[in-house]
N, C-alpha and C positions, 0 to 999 in steps of 0.2 A: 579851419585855419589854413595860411597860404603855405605855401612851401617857400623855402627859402631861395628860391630863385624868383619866388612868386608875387614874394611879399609888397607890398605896397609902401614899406620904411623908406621909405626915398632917402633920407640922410647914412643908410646902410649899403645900399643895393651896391654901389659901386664896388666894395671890398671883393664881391664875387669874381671881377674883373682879374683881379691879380691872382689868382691860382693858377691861369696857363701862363703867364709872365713868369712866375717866380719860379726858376728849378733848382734855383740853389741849395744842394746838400744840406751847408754849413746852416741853412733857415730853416730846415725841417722839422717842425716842433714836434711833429705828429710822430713820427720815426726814432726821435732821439729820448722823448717822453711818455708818451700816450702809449705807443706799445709795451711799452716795459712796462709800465705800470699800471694800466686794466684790461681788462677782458671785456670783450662786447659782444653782442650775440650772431652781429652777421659783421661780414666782411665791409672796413671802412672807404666810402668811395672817395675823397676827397682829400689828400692829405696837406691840410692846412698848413703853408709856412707860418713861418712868426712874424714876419713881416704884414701878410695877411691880415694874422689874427690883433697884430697891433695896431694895425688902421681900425678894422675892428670893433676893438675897445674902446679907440679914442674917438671913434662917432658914438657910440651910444654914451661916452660922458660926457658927450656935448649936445644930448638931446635933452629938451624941457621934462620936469617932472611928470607932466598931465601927460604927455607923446610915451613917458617909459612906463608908467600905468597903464596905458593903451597899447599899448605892444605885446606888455605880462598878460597883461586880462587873455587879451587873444592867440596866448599859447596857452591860458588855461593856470597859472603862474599867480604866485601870489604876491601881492602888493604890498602887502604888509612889511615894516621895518624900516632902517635908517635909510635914504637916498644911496648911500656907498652901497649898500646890502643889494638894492632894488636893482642897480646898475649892475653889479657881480652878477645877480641871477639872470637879468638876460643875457649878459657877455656869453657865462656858462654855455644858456641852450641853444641862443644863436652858432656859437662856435661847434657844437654839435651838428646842430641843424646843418651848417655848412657840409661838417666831415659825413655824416648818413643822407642827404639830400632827402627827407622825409618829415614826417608831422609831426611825429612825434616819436623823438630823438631819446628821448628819459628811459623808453622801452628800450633802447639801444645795450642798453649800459648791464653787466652784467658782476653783479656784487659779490666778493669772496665767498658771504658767509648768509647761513639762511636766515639767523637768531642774535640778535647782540643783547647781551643782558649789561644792563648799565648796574655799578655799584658804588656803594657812596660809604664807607664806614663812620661812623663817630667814636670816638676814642676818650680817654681818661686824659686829664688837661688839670693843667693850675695857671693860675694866671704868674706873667715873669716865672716860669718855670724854668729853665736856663737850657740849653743846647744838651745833656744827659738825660733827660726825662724820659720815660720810659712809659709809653702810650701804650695803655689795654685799650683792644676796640672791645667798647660795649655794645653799640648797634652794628647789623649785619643787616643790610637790603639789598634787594636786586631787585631790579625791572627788567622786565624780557620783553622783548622788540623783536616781532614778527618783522623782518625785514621785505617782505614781499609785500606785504600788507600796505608794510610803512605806519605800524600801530604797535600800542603798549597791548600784549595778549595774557599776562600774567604775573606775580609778584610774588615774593617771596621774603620775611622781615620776620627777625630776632632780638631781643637783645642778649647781651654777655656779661656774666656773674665775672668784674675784675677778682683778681686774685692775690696779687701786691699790693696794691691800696683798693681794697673792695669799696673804702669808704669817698666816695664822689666828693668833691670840691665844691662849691658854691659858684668857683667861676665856671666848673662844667655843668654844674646843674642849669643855671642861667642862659650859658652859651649854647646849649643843644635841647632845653627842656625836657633833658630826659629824670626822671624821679629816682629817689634812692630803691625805694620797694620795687621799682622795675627790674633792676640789674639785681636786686636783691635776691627776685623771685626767678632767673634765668639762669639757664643749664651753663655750664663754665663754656671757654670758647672752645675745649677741645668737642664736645658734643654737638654746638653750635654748627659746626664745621662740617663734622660727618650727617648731621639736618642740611647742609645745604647741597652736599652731594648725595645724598639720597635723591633730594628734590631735583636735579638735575639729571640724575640717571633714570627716576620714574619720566620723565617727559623726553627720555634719550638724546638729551643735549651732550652728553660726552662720550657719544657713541665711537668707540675707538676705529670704526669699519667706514666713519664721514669726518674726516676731517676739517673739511670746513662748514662744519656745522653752526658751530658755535663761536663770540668772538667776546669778551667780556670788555666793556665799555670805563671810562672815569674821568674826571675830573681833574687832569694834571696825574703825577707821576706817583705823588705821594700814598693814595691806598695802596698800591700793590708794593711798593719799592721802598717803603718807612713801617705803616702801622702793616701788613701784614706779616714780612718778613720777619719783623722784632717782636711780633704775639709769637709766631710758629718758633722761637726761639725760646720766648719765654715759656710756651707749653711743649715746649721740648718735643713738636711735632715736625715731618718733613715738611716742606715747602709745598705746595700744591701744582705739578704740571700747567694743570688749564690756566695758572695765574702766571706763566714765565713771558708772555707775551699781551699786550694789551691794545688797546684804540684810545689814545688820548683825545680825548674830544676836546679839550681845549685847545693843542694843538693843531688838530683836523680844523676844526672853527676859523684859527686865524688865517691856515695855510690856503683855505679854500675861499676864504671873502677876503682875501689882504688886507689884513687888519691884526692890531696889533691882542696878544694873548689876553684875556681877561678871564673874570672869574664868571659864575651862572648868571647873576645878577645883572650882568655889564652885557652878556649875549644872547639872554632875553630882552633887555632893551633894544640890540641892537634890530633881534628878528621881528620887534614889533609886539611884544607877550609880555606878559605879567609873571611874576613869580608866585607859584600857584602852593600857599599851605608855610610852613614854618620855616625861614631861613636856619641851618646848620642842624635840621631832623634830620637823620640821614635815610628816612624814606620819603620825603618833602623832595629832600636836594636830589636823590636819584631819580625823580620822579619827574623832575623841572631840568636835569640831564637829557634825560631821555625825550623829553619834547624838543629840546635842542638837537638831537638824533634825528629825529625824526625829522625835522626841517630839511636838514641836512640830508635825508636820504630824497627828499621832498624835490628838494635843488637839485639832484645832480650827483652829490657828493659820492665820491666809490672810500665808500667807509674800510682801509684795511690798518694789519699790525699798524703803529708807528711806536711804539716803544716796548720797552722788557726789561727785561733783570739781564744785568748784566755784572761783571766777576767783580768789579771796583764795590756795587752795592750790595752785594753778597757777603761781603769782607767788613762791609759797613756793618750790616747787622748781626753778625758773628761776634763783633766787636763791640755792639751795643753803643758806637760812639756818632755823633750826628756832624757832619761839616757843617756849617751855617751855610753854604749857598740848599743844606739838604733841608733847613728847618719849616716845618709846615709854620703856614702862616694864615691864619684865622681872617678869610675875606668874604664876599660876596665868592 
């Protein structure tokens, strides 16, 4: 493949021009952004204004579909997904390409974290249940994402004997397919729990001597900051560390292909994929997360925190009471 001063994109080539042009501070994307917020493995040559990088962009969205297929192929780039999507991923490596002046740019990029384990809970539900409702998580899965790899390397799934209303609802049985005799036959959540930090210390994911080992992955805000909180309440157990910080991959999703938040469903369509196994199982739905991870680490994407527990939803759960902008809401 060519290097980027090399390439043959004729509708691109020019942007290279304005890097010794532009010294404007106030333009400096690379210095204002990019530093602060990732780490790369060697020192970057090129530090891209924004003026730059907005010329840019607005040539590769004014290149034909066949021309941006032939561009991806020839960094190696996957073609797959909506036109916006296709255009985001060369913007990405191009803009790379620029700042390391090398082949392959992706090798550049260096990730907070070795392991993301994606989790998806499903919970005790009624239909019109009202803004009080009080969700046992019955399933507990994780996916674990070898992040070097850029693969799912292992998994982990329970379900949870509720203990307030043991007896499941016909809208939850329906909505998640999970069975009465399942949760029937499962250890309460307090066991559940200490099962999944066993499983995490045998493979020394919460090795307190590597902090950035491990990063736990979701779906929006809701497993960690509604249904976990409010089980550890209702089992009258501490809150769990490793869960005070998380990688909202819905958010990562839109922030990194400029697009607006959606649910699994809406950003496998957009990567070009299928939804792989039972919508609302919650080891289906972690499973079809973490392929969305995976893209994403595929792309370019430098997967860190973006959300946590913070004191307003702590107060929430101690309180046991739900604001409506907090209310889960049953989507793709």
């Amino acid at each position: 493949m060519a290097s980027w001063q090399k390439t043959d994109f004729d509708s691109l080539k020019h942007c290279t021009s304005d890097l010794d042009q532009i010294n404007d501070s106030d333009n400096n994307l690379y210095s204002t952004t990019e530093s602060n917020l990732h780490t790369y493995k060697t020192p970057v040559k090129n530090q891209a204004s924004q003026k730059s990088l907005k010329k840019l962009y607005d040539r590769v969205n004014q290149i034909q579909p066949e021309k941006l297929d032939e561009e991806l192929r020839k960094r190696n780039l996957s073609t797959r997904g909506e036109l916006g999507i296709r255009r985001c991923r060369l913007q990405h490596h191009l803009k790379l390409e620029l700042m390391f002046e090398c082949e392959n740019p992706l090798n550049m990029i260096e990730q907070p974290f070795e392991y993301i384990a994606v989790l998806d809970f499903e919970a005790t539900c009624e239909e019109n249940a009202g803004k009080n409702y009080q969700n046992e998580i019955i399933e507990f899965p994780i996916v674990l994402i070898d992040v070097k790899q850029q693969a799912i390397v292992d998994k982990f799934h329970s379900y949870c004997q509720p203990a307030i209303k043991p007896i499941l609802s016909k809208f939850c049985t329906q909505l998640t397919g999970i069975k009465q005799r399942q949760v029937d036959d499962a250890p309460l959540f307090f066991d559940v729990l200490h099962n999944v930090e066993t499983w995490l210390y045998e493979r020394n994911l919460l090795s307190s001597t590597k902090q950035h080992k491990l990063a736990f992955a979701t779906d929006g805000p809701w497993d960690f900051r509604n249904f976990l909180q409010v089980q550890c309440r209702l089992s009258s157990i501490p809150y769990p560390s490793w869960a005070e910080q998380w990688i909202d991959i819905r958010k990562g999703f839109a922030e990194f292909y400029s697009v607006k938040r959606t649910g699994i469903n809406k950003m496998l369509h957009k990567l070009g994929l299928d939804f792989d196994g039972r919508p609302h199982s919650g080891i289906d739905d972690a499973i079809n997360i973490a392929r969305i991870t995976v893209e994403l680490l595929k792309d370019g994407c430098v997967l860190s925190f973006n959300d946590g527990i913070h004191k307003s939803s702590s107060e929430h759960a101690a309180n046991a009471e739900v604001n409506e902008k907090d209310l889960v809401v049953f989507e793709d």
